[in-house]
Backbone as JSON, one array per atom type, in Angstrom:
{
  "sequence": "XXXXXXXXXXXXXXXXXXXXXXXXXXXXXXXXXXXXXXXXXXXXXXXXXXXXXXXXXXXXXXXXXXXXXXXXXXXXXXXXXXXXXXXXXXXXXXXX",
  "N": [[174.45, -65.88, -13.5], [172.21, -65.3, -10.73], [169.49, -63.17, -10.44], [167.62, -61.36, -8.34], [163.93, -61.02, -7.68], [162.16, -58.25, -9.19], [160.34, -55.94, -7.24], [156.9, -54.82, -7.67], [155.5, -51.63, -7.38], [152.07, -51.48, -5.63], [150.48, -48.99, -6.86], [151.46, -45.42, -8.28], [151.66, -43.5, -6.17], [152.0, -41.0, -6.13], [150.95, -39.82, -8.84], [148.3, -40.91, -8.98], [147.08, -39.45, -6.87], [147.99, -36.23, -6.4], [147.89, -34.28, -4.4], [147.71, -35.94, -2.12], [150.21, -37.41, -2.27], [151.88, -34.96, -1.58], [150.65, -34.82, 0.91], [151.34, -36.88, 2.09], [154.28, -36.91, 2.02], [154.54, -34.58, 3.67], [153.94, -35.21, 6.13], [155.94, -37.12, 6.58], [158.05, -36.01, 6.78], [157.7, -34.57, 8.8], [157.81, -36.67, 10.57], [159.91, -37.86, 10.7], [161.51, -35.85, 11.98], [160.62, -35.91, 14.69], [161.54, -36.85, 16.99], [162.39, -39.65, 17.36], [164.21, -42.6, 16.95], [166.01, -42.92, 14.02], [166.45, -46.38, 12.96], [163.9, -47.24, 14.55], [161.85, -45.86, 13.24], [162.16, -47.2, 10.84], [161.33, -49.77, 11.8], [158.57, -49.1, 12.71], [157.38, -48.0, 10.31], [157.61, -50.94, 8.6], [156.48, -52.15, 9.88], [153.92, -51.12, 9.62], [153.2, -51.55, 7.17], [153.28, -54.93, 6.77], [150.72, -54.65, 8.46], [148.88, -53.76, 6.11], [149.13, -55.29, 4.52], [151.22, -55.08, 2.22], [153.3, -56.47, -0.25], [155.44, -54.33, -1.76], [156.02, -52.44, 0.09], [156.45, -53.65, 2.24], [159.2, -54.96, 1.56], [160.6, -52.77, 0.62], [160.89, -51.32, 3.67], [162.07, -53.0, 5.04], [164.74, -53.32, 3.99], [165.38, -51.03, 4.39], [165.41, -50.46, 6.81], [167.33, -52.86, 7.83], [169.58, -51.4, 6.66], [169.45, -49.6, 8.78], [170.61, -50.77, 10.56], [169.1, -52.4, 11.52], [168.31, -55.77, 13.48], [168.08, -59.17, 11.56], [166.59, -61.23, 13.28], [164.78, -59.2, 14.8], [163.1, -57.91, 12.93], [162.31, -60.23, 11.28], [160.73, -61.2, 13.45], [158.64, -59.06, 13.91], [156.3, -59.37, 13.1], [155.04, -60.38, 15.06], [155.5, -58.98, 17.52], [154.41, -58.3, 20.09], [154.62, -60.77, 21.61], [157.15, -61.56, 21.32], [160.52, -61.36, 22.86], [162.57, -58.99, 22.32], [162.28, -56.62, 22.12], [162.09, -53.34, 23.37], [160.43, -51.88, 25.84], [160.62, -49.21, 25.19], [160.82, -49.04, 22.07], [157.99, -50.49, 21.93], [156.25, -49.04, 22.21], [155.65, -47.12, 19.81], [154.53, -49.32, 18.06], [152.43, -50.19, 19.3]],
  "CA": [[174.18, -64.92, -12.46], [170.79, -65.0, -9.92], [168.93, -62.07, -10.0], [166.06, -61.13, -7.3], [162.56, -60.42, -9.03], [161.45, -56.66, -8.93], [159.08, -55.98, -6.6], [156.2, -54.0, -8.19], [154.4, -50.78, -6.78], [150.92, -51.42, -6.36], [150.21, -47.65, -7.85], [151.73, -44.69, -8.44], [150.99, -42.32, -5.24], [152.28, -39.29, -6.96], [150.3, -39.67, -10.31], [147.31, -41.79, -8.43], [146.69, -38.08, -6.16], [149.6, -35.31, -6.37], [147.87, -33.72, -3.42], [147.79, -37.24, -0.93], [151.1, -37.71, -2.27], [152.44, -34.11, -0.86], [150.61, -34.94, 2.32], [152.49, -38.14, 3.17], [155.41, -36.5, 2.44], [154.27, -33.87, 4.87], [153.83, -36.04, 7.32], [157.01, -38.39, 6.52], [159.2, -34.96, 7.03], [157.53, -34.33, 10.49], [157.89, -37.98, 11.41], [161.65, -37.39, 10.97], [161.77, -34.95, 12.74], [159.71, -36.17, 15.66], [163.21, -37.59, 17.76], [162.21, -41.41, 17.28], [165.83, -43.08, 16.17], [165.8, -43.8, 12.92], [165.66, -47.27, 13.23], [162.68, -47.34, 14.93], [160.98, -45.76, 12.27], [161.45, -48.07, 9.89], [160.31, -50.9, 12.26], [156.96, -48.63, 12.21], [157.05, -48.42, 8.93], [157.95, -52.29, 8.05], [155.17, -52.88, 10.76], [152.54, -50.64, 9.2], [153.31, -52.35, 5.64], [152.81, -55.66, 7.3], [149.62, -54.82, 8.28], [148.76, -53.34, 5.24], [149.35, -56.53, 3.08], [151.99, -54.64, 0.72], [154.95, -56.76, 0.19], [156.93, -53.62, -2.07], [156.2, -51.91, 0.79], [157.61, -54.61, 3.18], [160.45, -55.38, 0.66], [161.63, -51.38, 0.74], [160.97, -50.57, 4.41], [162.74, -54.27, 6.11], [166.01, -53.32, 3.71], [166.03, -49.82, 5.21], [166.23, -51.2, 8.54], [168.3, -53.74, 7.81], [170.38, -50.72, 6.8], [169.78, -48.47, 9.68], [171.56, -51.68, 11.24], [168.55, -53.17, 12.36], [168.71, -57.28, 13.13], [167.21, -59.95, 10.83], [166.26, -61.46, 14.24], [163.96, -58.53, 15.16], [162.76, -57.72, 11.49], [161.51, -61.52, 11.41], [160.01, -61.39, 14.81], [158.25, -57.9, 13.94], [154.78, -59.85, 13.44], [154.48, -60.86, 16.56], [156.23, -58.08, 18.46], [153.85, -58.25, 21.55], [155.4, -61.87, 22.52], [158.64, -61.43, 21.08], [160.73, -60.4, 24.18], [163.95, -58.67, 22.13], [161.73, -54.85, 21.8], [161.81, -52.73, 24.28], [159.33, -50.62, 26.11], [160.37, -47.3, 24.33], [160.2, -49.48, 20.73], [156.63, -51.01, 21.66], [154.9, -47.67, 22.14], [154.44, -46.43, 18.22], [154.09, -49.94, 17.66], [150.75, -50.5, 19.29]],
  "C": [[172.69, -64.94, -12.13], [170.4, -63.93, -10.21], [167.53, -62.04, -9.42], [164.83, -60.74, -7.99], [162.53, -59.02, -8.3], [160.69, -56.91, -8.05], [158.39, -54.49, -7.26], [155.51, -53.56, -7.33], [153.13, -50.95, -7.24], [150.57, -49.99, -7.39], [151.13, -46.72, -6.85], [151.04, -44.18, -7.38], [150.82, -41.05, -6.13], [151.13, -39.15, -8.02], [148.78, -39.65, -9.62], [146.4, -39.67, -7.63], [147.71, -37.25, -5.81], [149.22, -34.63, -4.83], [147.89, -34.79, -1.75], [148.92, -37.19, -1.17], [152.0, -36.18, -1.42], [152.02, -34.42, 0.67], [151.53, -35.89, 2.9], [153.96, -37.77, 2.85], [155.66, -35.25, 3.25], [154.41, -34.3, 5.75], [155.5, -36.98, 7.56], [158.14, -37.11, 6.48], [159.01, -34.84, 8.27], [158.36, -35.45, 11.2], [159.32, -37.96, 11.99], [162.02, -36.59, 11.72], [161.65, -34.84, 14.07], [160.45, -36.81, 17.44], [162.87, -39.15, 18.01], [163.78, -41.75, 16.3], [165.19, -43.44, 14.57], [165.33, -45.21, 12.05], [164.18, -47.85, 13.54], [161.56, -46.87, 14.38], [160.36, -46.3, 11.21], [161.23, -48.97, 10.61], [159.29, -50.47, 12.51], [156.62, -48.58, 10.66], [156.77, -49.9, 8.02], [156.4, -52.92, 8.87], [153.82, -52.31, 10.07], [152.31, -51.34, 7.89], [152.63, -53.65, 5.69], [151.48, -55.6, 7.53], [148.68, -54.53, 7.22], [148.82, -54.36, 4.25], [150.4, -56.29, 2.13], [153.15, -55.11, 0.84], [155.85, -55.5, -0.76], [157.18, -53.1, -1.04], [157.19, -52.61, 2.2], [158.97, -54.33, 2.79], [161.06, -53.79, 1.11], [162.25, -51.29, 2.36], [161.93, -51.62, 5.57], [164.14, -54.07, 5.47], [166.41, -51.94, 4.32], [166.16, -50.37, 6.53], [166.98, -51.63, 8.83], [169.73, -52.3, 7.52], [170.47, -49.49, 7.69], [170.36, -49.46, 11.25], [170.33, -52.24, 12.36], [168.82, -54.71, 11.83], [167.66, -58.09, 11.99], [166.54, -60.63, 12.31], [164.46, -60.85, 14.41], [162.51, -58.08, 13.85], [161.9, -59.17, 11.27], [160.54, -61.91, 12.52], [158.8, -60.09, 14.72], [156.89, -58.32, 13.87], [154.2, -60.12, 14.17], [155.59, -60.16, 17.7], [155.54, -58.22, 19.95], [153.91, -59.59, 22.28], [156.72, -62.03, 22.1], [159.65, -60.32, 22.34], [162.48, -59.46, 23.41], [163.26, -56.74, 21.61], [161.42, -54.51, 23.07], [160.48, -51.66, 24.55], [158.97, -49.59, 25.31], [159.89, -47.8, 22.88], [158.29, -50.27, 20.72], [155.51, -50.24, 21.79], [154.64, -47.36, 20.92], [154.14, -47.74, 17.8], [152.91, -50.92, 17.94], [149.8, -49.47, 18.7]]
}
């Protein structure tokens, strides 16, 4: 039997600063709340990771997509969203 390697958190948010860590989940309750589809959150999220260098963060936020039934297509194309013609208008606004 294969098994996939872990992907390791660079650090602990929570531990690292308990009070940064309440903020971004301040913020990551609004966001939800904010009427952006679901989807489209985690392709901001998968996109902010991306720029960010963090593959756990990639690794988590491209399998939530993938399960908020986004494509491998779009998810692979997400680096170069501003010549990739399969995102629409409404998806390329939080992602400039």
């Amino acid at each position: 039997m294969i098994t996939e390697p872990v992907m390791e958190q660079r650090l602990d948010y929570q531990k690292v600063s308990s009070g940064a860590f309440r903020a971004m989940l301040g913020m990551e309750n609004h966001v939800r709340q904010c009427g952006l589809e679901h989807s489209l959150l985690e392709l901001v999220k998968t996109r902010a990771s991306q720029i960010n260098g963090c593959a756990y963060c990639i690794d988590m936020h491209s399998k939530d997509a993938r399960a908020a039934a986004e494509t491998e297509q779009r998810l692979y194309g997400l680096s170069a969203w501003r010549e990739a013609p399969f995102y629409t208008d409404h998806e390329r606004a939080p992602l400039s």
